[in-house]
N, C-alpha and C positions, 0 to 999 in steps of 0.2 A: 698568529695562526690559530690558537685556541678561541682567539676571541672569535674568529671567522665561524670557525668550527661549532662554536656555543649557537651564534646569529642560525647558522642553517640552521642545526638541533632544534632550535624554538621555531621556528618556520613550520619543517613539517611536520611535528607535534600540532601544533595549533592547528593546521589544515586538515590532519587526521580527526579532527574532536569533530569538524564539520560534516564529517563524511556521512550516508545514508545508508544502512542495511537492508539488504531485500530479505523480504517476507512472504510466504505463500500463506494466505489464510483460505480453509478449505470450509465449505457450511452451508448454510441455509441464508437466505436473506429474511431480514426480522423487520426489516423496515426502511426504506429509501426516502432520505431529506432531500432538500435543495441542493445541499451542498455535503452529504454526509448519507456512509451507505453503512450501514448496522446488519453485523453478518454473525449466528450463532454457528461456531467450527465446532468441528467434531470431536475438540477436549472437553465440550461445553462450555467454555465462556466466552460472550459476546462482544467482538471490537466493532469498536465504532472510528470506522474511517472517513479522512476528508476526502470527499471524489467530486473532482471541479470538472471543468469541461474538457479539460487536456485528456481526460480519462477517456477507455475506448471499450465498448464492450461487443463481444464476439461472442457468436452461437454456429458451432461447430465452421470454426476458421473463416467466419466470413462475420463482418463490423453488421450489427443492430443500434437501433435507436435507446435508448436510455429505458425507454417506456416498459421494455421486455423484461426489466429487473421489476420484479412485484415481491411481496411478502409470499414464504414456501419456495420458493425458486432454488435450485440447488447451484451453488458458485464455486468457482474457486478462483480467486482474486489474489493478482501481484500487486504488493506495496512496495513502499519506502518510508524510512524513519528512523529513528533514533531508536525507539523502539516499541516494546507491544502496544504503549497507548499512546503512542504519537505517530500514528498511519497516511497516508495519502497514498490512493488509490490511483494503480497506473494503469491497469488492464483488466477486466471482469471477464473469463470465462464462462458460459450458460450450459452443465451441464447437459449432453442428449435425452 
């Protein structure tokens, strides 16, 4: 029984280590890559997130093209990650 007991124990420990925290980072965009969108938040320091094509961004509840993220643009962007510099960008909000 203990040993059973031990087996789960490591199980979901180890699946816990895997897990994703969400993140709201709130700012200005500084600069849009390929594949990476560089946002200065309002504690002042700059993440630089990966935002692939899965990513969706919206200007007042309704999906836009990528194009509409420029540098000055004011964001507020839902991630996921381990943590504050390991990002991926799930959904770009485009302040009104």
């Amino acid at each position: 029984m203990r040993w059973f007991l031990a087996a789960v124990l490591g199980v979901v420990l180890s699946s816990a280590g895997d897990a994703h925290e969400k993140f709201k980072i709130v700012g200005t965009v500084v600069k849009v890559h390929a594949e990476q969108l560089d946002v200065k938040a309002v504690d002042g320091a700059t993440y630089e997130m990966d935002m692939y094509d899965s990513a969706v961004v919206f200007r007042q509840n309704r999906k836009v093209g990528r194009s509409e993220l420029r540098p000055g643009v004011k964001v507020t962007v839902n991630a996921l990650g381990h943590d504050m510099f390991d990002l991926e960008v799930v959904e770009v909000h485009i302040a009104p």
